[in-house]
C-alpha positions in Angstrom: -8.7 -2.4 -24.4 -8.2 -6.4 -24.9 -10.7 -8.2 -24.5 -11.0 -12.2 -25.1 -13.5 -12.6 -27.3 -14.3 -13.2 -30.8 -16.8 -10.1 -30.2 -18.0 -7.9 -27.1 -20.3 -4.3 -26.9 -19.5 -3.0 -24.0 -21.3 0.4 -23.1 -19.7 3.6 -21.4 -19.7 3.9 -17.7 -19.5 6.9 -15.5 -17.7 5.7 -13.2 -16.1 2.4 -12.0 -15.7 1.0 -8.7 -13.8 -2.3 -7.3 -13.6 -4.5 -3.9 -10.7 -6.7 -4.4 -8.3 -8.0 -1.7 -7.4 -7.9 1.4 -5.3 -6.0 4.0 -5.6 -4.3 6.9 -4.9 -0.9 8.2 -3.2 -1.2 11.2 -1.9 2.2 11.6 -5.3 3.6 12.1 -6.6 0.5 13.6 -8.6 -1.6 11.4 -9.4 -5.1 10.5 -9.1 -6.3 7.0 -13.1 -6.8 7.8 -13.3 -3.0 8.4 -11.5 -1.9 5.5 -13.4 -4.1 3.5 -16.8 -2.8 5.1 -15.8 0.9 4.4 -15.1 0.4 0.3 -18.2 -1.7 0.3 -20.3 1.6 1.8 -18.3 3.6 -0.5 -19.5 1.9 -3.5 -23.4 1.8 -2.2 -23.2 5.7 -1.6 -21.5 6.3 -5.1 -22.5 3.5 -7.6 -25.4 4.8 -10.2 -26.9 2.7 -13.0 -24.0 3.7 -15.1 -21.4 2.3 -13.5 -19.4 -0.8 -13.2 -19.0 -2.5 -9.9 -16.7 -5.5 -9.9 -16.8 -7.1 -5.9 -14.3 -10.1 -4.7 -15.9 -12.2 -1.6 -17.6 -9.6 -0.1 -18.0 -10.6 4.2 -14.7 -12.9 3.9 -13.7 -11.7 7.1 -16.1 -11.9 9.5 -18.2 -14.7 10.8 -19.7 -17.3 8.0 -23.4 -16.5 8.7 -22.7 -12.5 9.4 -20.7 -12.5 5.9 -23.5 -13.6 3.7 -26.0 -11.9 5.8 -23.9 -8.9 4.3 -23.2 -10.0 1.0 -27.2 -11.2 0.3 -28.0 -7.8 1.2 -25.9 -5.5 -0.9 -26.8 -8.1 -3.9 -29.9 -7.1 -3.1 -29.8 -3.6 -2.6 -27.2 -3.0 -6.0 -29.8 -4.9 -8.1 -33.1 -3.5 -6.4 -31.7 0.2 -5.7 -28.6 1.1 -7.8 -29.2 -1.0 -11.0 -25.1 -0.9 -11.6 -23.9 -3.6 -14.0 -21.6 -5.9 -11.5 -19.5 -8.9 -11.7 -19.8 -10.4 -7.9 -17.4 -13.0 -7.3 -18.2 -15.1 -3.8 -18.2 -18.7 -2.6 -21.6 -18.6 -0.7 -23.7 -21.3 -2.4 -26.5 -20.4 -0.5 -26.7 -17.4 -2.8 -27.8 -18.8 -5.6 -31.3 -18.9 -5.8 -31.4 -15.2 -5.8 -31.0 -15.6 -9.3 -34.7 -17.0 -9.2 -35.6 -13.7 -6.9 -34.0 -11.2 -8.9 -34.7 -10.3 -12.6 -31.3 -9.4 -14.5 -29.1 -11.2 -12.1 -27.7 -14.4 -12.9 -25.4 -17.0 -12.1 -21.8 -17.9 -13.7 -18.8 -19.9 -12.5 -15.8 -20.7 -14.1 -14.7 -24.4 -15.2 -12.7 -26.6 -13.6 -12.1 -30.7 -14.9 -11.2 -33.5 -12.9 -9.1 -36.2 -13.8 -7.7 -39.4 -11.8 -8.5 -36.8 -8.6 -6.9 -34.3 -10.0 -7.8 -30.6 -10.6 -7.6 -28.4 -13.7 -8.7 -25.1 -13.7 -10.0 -24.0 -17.4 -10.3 -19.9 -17.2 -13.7 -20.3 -19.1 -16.7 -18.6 -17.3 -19.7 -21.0 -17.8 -23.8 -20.3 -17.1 -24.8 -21.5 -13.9 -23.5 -22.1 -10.8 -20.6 -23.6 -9.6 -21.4 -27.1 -8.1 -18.2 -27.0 -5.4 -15.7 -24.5 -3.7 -12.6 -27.1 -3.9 -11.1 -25.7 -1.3 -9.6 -28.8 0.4 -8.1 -29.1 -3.5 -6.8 -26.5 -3.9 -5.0 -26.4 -0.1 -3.8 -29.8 -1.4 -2.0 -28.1 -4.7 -0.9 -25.9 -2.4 1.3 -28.2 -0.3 -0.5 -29.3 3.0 0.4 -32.1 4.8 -1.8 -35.1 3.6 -3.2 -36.0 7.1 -4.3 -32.2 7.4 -6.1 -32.3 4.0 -7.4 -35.8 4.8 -8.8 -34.4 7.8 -10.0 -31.5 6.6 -11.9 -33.6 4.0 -13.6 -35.6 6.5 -14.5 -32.6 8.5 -16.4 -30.9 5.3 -18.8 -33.7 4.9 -19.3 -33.8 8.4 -20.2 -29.9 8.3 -22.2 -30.0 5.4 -24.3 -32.7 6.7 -24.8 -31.1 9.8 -25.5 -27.5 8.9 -26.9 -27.0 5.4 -28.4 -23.7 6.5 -31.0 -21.0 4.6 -30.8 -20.9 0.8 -32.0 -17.7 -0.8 -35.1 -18.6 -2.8 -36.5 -20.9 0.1 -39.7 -20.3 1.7 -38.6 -18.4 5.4 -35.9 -15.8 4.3 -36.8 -12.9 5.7 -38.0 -9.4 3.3 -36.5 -6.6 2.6 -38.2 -3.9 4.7 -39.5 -0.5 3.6 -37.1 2.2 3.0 -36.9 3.7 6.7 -38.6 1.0 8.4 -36.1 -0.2 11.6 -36.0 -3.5 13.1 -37.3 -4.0 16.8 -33.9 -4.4 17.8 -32.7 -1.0 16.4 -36.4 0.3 17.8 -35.7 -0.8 21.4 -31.9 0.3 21.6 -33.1 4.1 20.3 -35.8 3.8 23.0 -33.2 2.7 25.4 -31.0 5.4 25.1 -33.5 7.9 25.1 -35.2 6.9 28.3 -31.1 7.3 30.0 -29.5 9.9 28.6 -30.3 13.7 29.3 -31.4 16.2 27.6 -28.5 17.9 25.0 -27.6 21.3 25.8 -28.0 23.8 23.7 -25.1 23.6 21.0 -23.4 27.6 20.4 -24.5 29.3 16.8 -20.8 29.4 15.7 -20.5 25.5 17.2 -23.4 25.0 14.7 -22.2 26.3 12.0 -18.4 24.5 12.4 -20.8 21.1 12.7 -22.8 22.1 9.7 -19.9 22.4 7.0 -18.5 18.9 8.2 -22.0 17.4 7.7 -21.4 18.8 4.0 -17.8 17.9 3.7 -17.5 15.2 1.3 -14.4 13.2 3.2 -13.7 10.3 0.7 -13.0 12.8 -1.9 -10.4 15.2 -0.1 -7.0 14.7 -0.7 -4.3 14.7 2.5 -3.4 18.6 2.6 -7.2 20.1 1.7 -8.3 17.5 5.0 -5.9 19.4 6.8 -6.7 22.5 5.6 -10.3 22.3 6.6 -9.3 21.3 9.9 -7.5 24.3 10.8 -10.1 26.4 9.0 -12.5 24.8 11.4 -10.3 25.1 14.3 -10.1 28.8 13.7 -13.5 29.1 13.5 -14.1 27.7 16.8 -11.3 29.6 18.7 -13.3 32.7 17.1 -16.5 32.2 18.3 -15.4 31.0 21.8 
């Protein structure tokens, strides 16, 4: 394959895997967020240390502070856990210093030059990080209205003064806990819902046995017509035993 360089060694991988876009599924119901959310867990079930992951703005579409919440832990858990080589594009800043945090992971940006206010974009990756989004820029290039970009301008450095927010690398961000070790929030809501809800009844063997083989159907990997297939095959099985 092409690739622009003078030279490159690039190893074999097993398999590779991509979160790139976004689009929403309304037919079954489900945000661009949601779609984006079930790739990502696709990918963290999957990826191995052979592969290559390549991620686009991972928590774009929820809430700023829930979106890198998400995307500073599955940095974490692909560099910590899975070991994939991965090329993680994203415009949380704060993110950064996990490059101090985390050995083999390390920050890039591409270039951009300014000139007489203007904007240039280079295509060349650079080491280190990025020192701006350019957003309000590039919404300008795009065609809004001055007094909207002029605004918009005014209400960044507002914002940024106001609410600088947690870094990773500062002193206070919380650790990663123990494989298997639940928060207190997740502690008290099972404790909840134990002390309220009754007893289950006793499920019926060939019941059992219908919930057993979905438990070890791999659903990502079926194809339309073998779904359906092991739908009436479990529908049949139930009818049976009943």
């Amino acid at each position: 394959c092409f690739v622009p360089a003078k030279q490159a060694k690039i190893g074999l991988v097993d398999r590779i895997f991509t979160r790139v876009g976004a689009s929403d599924d309304l037919k079954r119901g489900r945000s661009t967020f949601m779609m984006e959310m079930i790739e990502v867990a696709h990918i963290l079930k999957r990826a191995t240390e052979h592969s290559l992951v390549l991620l686009d703005e991972i928590g774009r579409g929820t809430s700023t502070f829930d979106g890198l919440s998400i995307a500073w832990s599955v940095t974490e858990d692909i560099c910590s856990r899975i070991g994939a080589r991965t090329l993680f594009a994203t415009h949380y800043h704060q993110l950064i210093g996990l490059e101090e945090e985390i050995n083999g992971l390390c920050n890039v940006h591409v270039q951009v030059a300014h000139s007489d206010g203007q904007l240039k974009f280079l295509h060349t990756v650079a080491d280190g990080p990025c020192d701006d989004s350019y957003g309000v820029q590039v919404a300008a290039l795009a065609g809004l209205p001055r007094n909207v970009v002029e605004r918009a301008s005014d209400l960044l450095a507002f914002l940024e003064q106001q609410a600088g927010g947690a870094r990773a690398g500062e002193q206070g961000a919380p650790k990663s806990r123990d494989a298997g070790q639940a928060s207190l929030m997740g502690y008290f809501a099972a404790a909840a819902m134990k002390s309220t809800q009754p007893a289950p009844a006793s499920i019926p063997d060939h019941a059992s046995k219908v919930l057993q083989r979905l438990e070890e159907t791999q659903v990502d990997e079926l194809s339309p017509r073998e779904a359906l297939n092991i739908l009436y095959a479990l529908k049949n099985d139930m009818e049976g035993g009943a």
